[in-house]
C-alpha positions as CSV (number, residue, x, y, z in Angstrom):
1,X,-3.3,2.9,-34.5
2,X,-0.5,4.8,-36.7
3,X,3.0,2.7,-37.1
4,X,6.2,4.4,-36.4
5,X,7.1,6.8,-38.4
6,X,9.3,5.5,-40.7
7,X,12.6,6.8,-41.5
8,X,12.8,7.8,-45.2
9,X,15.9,8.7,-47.4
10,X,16.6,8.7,-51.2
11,X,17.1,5.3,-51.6
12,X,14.0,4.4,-50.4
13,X,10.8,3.8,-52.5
14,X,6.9,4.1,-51.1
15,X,4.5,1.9,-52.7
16,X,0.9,3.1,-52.5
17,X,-0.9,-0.4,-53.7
18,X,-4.2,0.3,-55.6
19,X,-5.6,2.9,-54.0
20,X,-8.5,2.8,-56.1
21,X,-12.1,3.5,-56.4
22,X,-13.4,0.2,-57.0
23,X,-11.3,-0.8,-54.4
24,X,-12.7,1.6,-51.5
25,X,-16.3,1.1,-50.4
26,X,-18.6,1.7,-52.6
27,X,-16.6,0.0,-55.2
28,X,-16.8,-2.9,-57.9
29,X,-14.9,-5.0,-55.3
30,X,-14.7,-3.1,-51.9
31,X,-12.3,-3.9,-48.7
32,X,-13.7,-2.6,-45.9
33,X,-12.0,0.1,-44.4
34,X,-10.3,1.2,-47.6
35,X,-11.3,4.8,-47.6
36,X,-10.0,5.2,-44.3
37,X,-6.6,4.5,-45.2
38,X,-6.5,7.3,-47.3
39,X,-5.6,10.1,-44.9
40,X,-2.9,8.2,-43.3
41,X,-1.3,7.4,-46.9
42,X,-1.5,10.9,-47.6
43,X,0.6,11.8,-44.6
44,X,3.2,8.9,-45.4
45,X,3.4,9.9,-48.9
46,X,4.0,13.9,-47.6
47,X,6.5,12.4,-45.1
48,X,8.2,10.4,-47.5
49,X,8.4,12.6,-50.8
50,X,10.2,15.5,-48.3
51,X,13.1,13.0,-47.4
52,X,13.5,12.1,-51.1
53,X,12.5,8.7,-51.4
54,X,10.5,8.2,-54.8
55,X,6.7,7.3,-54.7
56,X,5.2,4.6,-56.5
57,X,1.8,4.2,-57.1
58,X,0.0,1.1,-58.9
59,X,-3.4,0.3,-60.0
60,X,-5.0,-2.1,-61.8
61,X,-5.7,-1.1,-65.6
62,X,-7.9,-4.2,-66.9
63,X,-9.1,-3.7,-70.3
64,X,-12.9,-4.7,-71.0
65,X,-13.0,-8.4,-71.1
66,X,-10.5,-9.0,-68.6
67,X,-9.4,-12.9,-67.6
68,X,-9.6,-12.4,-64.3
69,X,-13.3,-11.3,-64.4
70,X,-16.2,-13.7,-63.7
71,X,-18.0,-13.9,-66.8
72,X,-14.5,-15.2,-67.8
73,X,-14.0,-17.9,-65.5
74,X,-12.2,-15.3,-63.2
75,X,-12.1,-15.0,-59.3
76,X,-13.1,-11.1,-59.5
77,X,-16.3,-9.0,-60.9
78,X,-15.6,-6.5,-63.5
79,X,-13.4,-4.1,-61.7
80,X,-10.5,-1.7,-62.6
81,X,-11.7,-1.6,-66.2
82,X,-9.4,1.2,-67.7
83,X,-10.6,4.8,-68.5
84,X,-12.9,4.2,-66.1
85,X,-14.2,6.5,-62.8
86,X,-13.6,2.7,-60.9
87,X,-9.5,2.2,-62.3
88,X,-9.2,5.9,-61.4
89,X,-7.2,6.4,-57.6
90,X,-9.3,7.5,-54.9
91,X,-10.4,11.1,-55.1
92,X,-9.2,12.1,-51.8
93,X,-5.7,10.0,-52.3
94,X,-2.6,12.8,-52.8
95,X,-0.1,12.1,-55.5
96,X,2.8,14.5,-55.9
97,X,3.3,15.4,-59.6
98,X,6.4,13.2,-59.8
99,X,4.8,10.1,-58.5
100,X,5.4,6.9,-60.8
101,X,2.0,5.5,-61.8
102,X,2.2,1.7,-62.2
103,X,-0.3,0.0,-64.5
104,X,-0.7,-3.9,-64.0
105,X,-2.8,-6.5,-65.6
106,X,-3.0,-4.8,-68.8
107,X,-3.3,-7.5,-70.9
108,X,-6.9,-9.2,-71.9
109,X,-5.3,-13.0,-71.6
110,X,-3.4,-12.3,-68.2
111,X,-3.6,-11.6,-64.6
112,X,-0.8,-9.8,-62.4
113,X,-1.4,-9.1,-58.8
114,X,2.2,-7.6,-57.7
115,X,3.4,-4.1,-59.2
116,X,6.4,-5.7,-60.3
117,X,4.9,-8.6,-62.2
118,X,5.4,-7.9,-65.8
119,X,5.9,-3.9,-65.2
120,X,9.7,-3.3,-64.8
121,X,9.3,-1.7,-62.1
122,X,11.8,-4.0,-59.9
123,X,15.0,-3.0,-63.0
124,X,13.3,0.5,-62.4
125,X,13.7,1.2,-59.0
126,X,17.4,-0.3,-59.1
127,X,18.1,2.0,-62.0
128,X,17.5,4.8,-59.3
129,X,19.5,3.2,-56.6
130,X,16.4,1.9,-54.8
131,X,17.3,-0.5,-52.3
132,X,14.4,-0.9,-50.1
133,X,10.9,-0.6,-51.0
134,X,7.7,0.5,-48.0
135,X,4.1,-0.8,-48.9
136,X,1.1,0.0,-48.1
137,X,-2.7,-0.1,-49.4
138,X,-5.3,-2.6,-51.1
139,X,-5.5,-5.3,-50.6
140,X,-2.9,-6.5,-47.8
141,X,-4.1,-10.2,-48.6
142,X,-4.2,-9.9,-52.4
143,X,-2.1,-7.3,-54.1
144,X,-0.4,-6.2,-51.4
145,X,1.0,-9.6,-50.3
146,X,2.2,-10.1,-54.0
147,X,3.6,-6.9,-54.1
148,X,5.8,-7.2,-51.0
149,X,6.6,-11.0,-51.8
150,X,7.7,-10.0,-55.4
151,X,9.9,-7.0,-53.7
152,X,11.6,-9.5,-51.6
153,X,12.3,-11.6,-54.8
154,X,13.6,-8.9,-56.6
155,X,16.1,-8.3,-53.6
156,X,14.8,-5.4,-51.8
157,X,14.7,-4.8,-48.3
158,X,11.0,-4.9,-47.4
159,X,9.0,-2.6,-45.0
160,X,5.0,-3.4,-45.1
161,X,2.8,-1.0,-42.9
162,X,0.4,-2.9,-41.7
163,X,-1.7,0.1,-40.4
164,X,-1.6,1.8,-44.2
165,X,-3.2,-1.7,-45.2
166,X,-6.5,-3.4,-45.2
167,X,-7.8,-7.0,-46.1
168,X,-10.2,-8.4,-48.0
169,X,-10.3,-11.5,-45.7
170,X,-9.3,-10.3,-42.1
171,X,-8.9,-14.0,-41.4
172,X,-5.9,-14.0,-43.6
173,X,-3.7,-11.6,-42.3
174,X,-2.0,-13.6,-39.4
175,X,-1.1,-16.2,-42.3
176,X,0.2,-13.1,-44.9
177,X,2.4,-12.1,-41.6
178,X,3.9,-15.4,-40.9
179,X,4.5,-15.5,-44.8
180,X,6.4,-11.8,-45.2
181,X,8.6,-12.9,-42.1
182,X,9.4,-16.4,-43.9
183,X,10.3,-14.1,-47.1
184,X,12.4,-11.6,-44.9
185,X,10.1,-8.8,-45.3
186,X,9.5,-6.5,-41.9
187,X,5.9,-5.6,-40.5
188,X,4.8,-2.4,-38.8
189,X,1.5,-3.1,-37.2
């Protein structure tokens, strides 16, 4: 089921969340139901880039080696490495020419789950007179979560679309909602 559609204007920002290969089934680290997503982000990234509103897209960019890989005492397989056909976004996922491409993790010694941990993006997006942020993507549990915690730290007004998102643990998303309504960030189902 599709959210409502949202109501975009130039002060608002969409954040497509790792949108990635490796990400989507048949992927280094797959969620379930990732490649379906990527219709729906299309049209919200059509619907938002004709109000205005700037699009944001990050990914993962591990170089080989990376902490947060398993032969490194990491959570995570190899995934994301950069240059590669897995960090690349999803084939099928539609980025206007002026979207801003977010790179994360880029560092051998450290991990970063949010798009605005150690990227700029938060003194970025208020540069431009940002003032709330809409996320969607991979995973709503992992990345996601940290993305639209971090955006409430970083004082934005906080839209999450549920619908635009999928988990790696399905378990876990009652407990990510109860946590973005503690932080003060909405949900669309």
């Amino acid at each position: 089921m599709r959210h409502a559609q949202v109501d975009y204007s130039r002060r608002d920002a969409l954040l497509v969340v790792d949108m990635q290969n490796d990400f989507c089934e048949g992927g280094a680290l797959a969620v379930d139901g990732g490649n379906a997503l990527v219709a729906d982000i299309n049209a919200e990234i059509t619907t938002a880039h004709q109000a205005g509103a700037l699009v944001v897209a990050t990914r993962d960019w591990h170089p080989v080696d990376h902490v947060s890989f398993a032969h490194r005492g990491g959570p995570w397989p190899v995934h994301c490495v950069q240059d590669t056909e897995g960090a690349a976004f999803h084939p099928d996922l539609r980025l206007p020419a002026d979207t801003i491409r977010v790179s994360k993790a880029t560092a051998f010694d450290a991990d970063a789950y949010s798009g605005f941990d150690g990227t700029g993006l938060g003194d970025y997006l208020r540069d431009r007179g940002i003032s709330r942020v809409v996320v969607c993507g991979l995973a709503l549990d992992v990345c996601v979560r940290a993305t639209v915690l971090d955006a409430r730290r970083e004082g934005f007004d906080t839209l999450l679309l549920e619908s635009l998102s999928a988990a790696v643990d399905a378990d876990m998303v009652a407990a990510c909602r109860r946590e973005f309504a503690e932080a003060g960030a909405e949900v669309r189902p």
